[in-house]
C-alpha positions as CSV (number, residue, x, y, z in Angstrom):
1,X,56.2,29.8,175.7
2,X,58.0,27.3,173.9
3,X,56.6,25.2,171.2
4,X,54.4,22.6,172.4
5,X,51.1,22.7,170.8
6,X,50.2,19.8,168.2
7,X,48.8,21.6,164.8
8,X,47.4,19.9,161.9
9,X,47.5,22.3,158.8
10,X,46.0,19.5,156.5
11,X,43.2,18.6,159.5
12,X,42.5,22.3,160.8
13,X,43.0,21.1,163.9
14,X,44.7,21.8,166.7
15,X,45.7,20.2,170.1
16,X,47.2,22.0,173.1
17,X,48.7,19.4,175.9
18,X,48.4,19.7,179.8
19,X,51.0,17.9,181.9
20,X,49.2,15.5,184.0
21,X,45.7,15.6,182.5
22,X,47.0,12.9,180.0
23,X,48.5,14.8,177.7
24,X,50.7,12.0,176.8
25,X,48.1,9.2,176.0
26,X,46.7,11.4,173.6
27,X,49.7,12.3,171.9
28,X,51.0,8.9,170.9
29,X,47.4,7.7,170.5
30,X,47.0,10.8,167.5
31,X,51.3,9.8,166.5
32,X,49.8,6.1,165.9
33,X,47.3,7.5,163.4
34,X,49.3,10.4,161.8
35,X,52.2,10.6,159.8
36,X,54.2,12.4,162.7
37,X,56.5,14.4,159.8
38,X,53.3,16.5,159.2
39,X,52.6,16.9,162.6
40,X,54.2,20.8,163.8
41,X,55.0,21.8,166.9
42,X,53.7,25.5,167.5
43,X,53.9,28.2,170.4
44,X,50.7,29.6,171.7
45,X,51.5,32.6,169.5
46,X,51.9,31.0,166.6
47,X,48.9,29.1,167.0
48,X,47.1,32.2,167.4
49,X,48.5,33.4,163.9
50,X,47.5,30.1,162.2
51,X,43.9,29.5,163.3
52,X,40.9,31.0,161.2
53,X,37.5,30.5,160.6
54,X,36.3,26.3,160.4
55,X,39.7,25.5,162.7
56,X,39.2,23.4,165.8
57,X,41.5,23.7,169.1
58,X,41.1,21.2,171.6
59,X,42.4,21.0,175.0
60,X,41.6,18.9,178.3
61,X,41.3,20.6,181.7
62,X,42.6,18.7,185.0
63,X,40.9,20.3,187.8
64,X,43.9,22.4,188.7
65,X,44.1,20.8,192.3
66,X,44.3,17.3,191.7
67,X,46.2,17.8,188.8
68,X,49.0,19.3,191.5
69,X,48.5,16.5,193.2
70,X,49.3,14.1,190.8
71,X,52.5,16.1,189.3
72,X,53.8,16.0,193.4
73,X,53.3,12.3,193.4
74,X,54.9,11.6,190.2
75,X,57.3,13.0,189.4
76,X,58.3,15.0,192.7
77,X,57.6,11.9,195.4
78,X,60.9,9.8,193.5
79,X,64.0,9.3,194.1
80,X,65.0,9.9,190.0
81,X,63.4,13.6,191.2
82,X,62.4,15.5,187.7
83,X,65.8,17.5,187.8
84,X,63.8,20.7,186.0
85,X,61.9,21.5,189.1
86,X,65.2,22.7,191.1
87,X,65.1,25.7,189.2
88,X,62.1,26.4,191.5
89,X,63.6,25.3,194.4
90,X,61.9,21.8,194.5
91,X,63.7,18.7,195.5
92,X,62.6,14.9,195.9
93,X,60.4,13.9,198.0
94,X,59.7,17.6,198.9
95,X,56.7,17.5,201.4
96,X,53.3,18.3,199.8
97,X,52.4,21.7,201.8
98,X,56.2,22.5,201.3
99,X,56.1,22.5,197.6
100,X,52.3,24.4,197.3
101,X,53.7,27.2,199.2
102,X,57.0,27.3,196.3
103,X,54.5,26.8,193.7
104,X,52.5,29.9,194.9
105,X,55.3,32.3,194.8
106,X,56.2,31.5,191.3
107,X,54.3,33.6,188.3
108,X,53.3,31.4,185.0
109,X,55.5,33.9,183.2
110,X,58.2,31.6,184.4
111,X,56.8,28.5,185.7
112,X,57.2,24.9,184.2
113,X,54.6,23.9,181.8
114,X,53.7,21.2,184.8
115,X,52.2,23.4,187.1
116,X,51.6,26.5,185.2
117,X,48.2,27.4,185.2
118,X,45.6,25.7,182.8
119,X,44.3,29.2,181.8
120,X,47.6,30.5,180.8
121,X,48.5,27.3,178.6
122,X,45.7,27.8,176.5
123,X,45.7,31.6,176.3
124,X,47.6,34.3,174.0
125,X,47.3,38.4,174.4
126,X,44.9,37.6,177.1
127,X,42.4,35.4,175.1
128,X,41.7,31.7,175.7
129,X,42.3,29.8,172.3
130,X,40.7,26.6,172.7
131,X,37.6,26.1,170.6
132,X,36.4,22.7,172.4
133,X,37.8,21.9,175.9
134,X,37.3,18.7,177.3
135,X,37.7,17.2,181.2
136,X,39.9,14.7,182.4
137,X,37.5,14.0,185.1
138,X,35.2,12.6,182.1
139,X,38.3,11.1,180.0
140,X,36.2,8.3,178.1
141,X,33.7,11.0,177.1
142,X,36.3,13.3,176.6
143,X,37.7,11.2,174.2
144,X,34.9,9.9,172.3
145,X,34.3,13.8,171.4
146,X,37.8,14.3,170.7
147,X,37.8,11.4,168.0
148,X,34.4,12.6,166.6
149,X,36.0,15.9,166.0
150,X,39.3,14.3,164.5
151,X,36.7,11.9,162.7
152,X,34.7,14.7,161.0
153,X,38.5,16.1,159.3
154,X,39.6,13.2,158.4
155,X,41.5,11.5,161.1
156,X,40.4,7.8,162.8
157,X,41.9,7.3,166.2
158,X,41.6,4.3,167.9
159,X,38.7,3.6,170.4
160,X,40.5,3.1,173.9
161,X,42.8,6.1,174.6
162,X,46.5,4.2,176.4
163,X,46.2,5.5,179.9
164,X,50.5,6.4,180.5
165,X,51.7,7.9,183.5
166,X,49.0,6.9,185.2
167,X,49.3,8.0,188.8
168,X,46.0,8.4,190.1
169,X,41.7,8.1,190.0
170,X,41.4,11.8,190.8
171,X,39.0,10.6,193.6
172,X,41.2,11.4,196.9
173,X,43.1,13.8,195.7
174,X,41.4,16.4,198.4
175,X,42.9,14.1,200.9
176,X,45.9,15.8,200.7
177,X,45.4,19.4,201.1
178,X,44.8,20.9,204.6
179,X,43.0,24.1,205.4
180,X,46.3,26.2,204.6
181,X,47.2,24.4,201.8
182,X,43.8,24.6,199.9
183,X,43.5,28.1,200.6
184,X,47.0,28.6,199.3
185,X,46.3,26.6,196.0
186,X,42.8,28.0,195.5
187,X,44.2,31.3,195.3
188,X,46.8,30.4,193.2
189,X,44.8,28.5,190.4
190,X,42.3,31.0,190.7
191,X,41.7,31.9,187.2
192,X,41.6,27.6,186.2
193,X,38.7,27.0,189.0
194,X,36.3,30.0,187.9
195,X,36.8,29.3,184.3
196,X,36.3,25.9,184.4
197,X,35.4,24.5,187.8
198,X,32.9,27.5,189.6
199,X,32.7,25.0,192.0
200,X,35.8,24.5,193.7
């Protein structure tokens, strides 16, 4: 996996982005408050050599269904269609059930970091790195406990996280999945819904 994991050697901390469980509000909200020449950019491996006793790694968990959801109607629902998704046969404006079913056949040994599988972005050998995991569904409080942690090491991020890329509540999101569809992405987020939402 390629190197995409904010670490803070000075801090002890690290942060491990989603796509679409804004991933990108919280980058440039910790860029506004840290000199971004010490900020390093580490694979999952490498993060798993680095961390040791009194380090913190963070991460925030989309439910795995909206968060499809949201990726379809942002960046797949567009005429200036994210290009890097044709290498898994999606196109623009691809229809919803369409693109589930080409999501399901691909593995997240090879799938982009968008739609690959919470659980395998935050895991190495088989083991879940994230120390602290906080839910997108509860962003505010999310981030409160986010900037307490930063806080307690050192680092004073400002109040209101930017909300960028902003594409949806995560309210209706169920809206667009029919029976097939749901089954279909159930199974193939599997591991993301009993880990972190037992509920479906």
């Amino acid at each position: 996996m390629k190197e995409h994991n904010l670490v803070f050697e000075e801090l002890r901390l690290v942060f491990m982005p989603t796509r679409k469980a804004a991933s990108t509000s919280i980058k440039e909200a910790i860029k506004a408050a840290y000199p971004r020449n010490n900020i390093q950019l580490r694979s999952n491996a490498e993060v798993a050599e680095t961390i040791r006793d009194g380090w913190v790694v963070t991460a925030i968990v989309r439910h795995p269904l909206d968060r499809l959801v949201s990726m379809w109607r942002h960046l797949v629902c567009r005429d200036d269609f994210y290009t890097p998704f044709g290498e898994f046969g999606l196109r623009a404006w691809m229809p919803f059930p369409e693109m589930v079913e080409r999501i399901a056949e691909t593995s997240d040994d090879t799938a982009d970091l968008h739609f690959r599988s919470q659980t395998s972005l935050f895991s190495y050998a088989g083991k879940l790195l994230p120390t602290w995991v906080g839910r997108f569904e509860h962003l505010d409080r999310a981030w409160g406990d986010f900037r307490e942690i930063a806080r307690r090491r050192g680092l004073n991020l400002a109040t209101t996280l930017p909300h960028m890329n902003n594409t949806s509540d995560g309210s209706q999101w169920a809206n667009s999945y029919t029976k097939d569809t749901l089954s279909i992405a159930q199974e193939r987020y599997r591991d993301d819904l009993n880990i972190w939402y037992r509920a479906g």
